[in-house]
N, C-alpha and C positions, 0 to 999 in steps of 0.2 A: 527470491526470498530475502535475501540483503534490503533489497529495498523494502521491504514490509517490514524488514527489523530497522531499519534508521528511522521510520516512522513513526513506529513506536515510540524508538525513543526521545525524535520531535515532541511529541505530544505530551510524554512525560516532562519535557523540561517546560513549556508552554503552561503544563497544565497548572500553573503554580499560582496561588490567588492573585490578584491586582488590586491597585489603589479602588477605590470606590468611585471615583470619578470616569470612570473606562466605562464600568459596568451599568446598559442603557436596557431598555423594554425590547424584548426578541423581536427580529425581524421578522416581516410578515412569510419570509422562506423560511423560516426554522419551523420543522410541525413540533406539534405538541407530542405526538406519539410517531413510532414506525414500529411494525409488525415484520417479521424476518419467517422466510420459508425454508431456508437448509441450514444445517450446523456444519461446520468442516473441523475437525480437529487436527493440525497435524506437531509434527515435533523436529526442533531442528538438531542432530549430534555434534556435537562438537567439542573442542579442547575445555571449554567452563560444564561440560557435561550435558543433559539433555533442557531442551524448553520448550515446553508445549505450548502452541498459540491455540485461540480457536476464536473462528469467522463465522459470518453473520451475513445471509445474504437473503436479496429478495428476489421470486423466478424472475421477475423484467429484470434485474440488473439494473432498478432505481436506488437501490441501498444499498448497502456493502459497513459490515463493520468488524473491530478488528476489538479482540481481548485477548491481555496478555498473559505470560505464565503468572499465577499465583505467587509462586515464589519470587518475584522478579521484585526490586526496591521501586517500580513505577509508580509513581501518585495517580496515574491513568486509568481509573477502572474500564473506560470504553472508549472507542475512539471510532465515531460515523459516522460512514461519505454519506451526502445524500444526494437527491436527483438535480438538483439546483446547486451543483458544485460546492457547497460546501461541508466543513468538517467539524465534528461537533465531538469535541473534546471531557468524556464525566469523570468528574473526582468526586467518589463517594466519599470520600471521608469529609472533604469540603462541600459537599452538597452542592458544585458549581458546573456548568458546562460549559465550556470555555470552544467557541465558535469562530472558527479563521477560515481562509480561501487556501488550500492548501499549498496547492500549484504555484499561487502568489508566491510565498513565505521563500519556499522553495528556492525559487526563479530570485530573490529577491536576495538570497541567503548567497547565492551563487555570484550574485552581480557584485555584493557587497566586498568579498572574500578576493577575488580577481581584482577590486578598488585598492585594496590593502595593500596586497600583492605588488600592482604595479607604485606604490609608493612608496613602500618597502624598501623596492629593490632600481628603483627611477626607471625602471624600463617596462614595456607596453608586454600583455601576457599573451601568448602566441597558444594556441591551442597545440596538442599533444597530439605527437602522430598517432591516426587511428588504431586499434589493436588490430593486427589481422586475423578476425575470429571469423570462422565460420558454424553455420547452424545448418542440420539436414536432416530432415526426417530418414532414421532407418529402416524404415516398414515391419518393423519390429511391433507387437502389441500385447497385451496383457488385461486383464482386469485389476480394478482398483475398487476397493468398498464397492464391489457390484457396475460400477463402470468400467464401459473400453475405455484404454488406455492405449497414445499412443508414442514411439521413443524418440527422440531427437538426440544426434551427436553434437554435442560442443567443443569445438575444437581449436586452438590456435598453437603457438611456437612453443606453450608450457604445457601443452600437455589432452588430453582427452576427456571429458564428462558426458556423462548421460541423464537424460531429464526425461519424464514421462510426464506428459499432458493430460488428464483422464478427461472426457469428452462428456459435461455433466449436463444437466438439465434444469440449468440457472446461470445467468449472465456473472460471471465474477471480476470482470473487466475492471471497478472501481478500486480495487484493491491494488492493483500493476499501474496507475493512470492517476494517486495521488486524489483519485477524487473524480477527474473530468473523466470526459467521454463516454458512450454510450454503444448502444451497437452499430450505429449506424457511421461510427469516427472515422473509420478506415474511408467511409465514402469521400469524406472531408481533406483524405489527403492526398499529395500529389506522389508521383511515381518516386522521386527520390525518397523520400520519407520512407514508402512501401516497400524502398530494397533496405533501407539502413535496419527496420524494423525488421526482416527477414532473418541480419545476421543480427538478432539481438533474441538472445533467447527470453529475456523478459518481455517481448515485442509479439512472441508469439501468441500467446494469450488473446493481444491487443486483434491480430489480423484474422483473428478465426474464434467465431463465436460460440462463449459456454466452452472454452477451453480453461480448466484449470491444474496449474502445475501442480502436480500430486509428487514427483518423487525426483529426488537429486542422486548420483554416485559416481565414483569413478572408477575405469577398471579394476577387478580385483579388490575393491576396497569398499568398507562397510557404508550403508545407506547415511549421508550428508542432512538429509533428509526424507520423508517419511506422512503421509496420508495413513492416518488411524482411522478415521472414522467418516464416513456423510449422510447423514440424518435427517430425516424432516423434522422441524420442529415449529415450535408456536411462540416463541419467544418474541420476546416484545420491550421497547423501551420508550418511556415518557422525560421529560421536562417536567415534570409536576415536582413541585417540593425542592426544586434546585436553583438557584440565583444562576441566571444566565447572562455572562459575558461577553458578549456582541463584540468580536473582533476583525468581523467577515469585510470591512471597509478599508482597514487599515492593511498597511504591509508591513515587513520585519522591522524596519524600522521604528513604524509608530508603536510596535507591540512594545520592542524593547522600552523606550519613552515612557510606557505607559507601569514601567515598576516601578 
């Protein structure tokens, strides 16, 4: 869930107009409309109090889109993956949708940041010893909004959590995946990847299909997070009437350049 809130807030900082000179005629991958088949509502608790997100999905698992709390200072009124990897950023009140690779940005954000880093401080950035986390299913199970549910322990040196996975009937893969991958990702990868992703509870999702994480907690302690609602719906969103910012070529770099 962390990483679906840093996304957001990606997106809201992105979503900010740009020069006029950026903004080109939609690429022939951006569609004009996508139609969404489930609503998910859920809410995260925490110390700034409660914030309800709510997601957007289509049964293949070619779209996935992400809306924030209302109450949130976000200029981001939408933010969707599509099936051609990329991310399509609406700012209603700017009437713009602002279009990047997300994955790119990301990966690009990361390379940048480790640059600094090492110049910073004249010495080369050595990666961080692994966490020792483990993930297990505890054959534990439940229902969620009318879905089985099933529990996995998260566990490392600080401590215990419990996560529930609800077993739904739509691919939600693009939401945990920044965008890429599809059902068929896991076939794409090799055996190391498939254990790291094992102990990565954000990973489970990824390796077992139409799994979405519906609930967080930790022993004795109130719900982290929370699954309100899963719905069918007919929602829908177009490109019509909004100046579309073509950023899908460029990387973090060029974006930044481009204010």
């Amino acid at each position: 869930m962390k990483i679906i809130l840093c996304l957001v807030a990606v997106g809201a900082c992105l979503g900010q107009p740009l020069s006029s000179s950026v903004i080109t005629k939609p690429a022939a991958a951006i569609p004009a409309s996508i139609k969404f088949d489930r609503e998910v509502i859920q809410q995260v608790h925490g110390e700034d109090g409660t914030q309800t997100t709510t997601y957007y999905f289509s049964l293949n698992g070619d779209y996935a889109a992400v809306k924030p709390d209302p109450k949130s200072d976000s200029e981001m009124s939408l933010m969707v993956y599509t099936n051609e990897g990329l991310t399509m950023m609406f700012n209603n009140k700017q009437k713009t949708v602002t279009v990047i690779k997300m994955a790119r940005v990301v990966g690009d954000g990361a390379k940048m940041s480790k640059e600094l880093a090492e110049q910073m401080t004249h010495k080369k950035v050595t990666k961080d010893k692994q966490d020792d986390l483990t993930v297990t299913a505890t054959g534990k199970t439940k229902t969620i909004c009318g879905y089985p549910a099933v529990e996995y322990e998260i566990k490392n040196e600080g401590g215990k959590a419990y996560w529930y996975y609800a077993k739904v009937d739509f691919n939600p893969i693009k939401i945990y995946t920044m965008g890429a991958g599809d059902s068929g990702t896991q076939a794409t990868m090799d055996a190391k990847k498939i254990q790291q992703l094992k102990n990565n509870p954000m990973g489970i999702p990824v390796l077992n299909k139409n799994y979405l994480l519906a609930e967080m907690s930790t022993p004795g302690g109130p719900k982290g997070m929370e699954t309100k609602a899963i719905n069918k719906t007919t929602f829908a969103v177009s490109t019509t009437g909004y100046k579309v910012i073509d950023l899908s070529k460029k990387g973090l770099a060029g974006m930044i350049g481009a204010h």
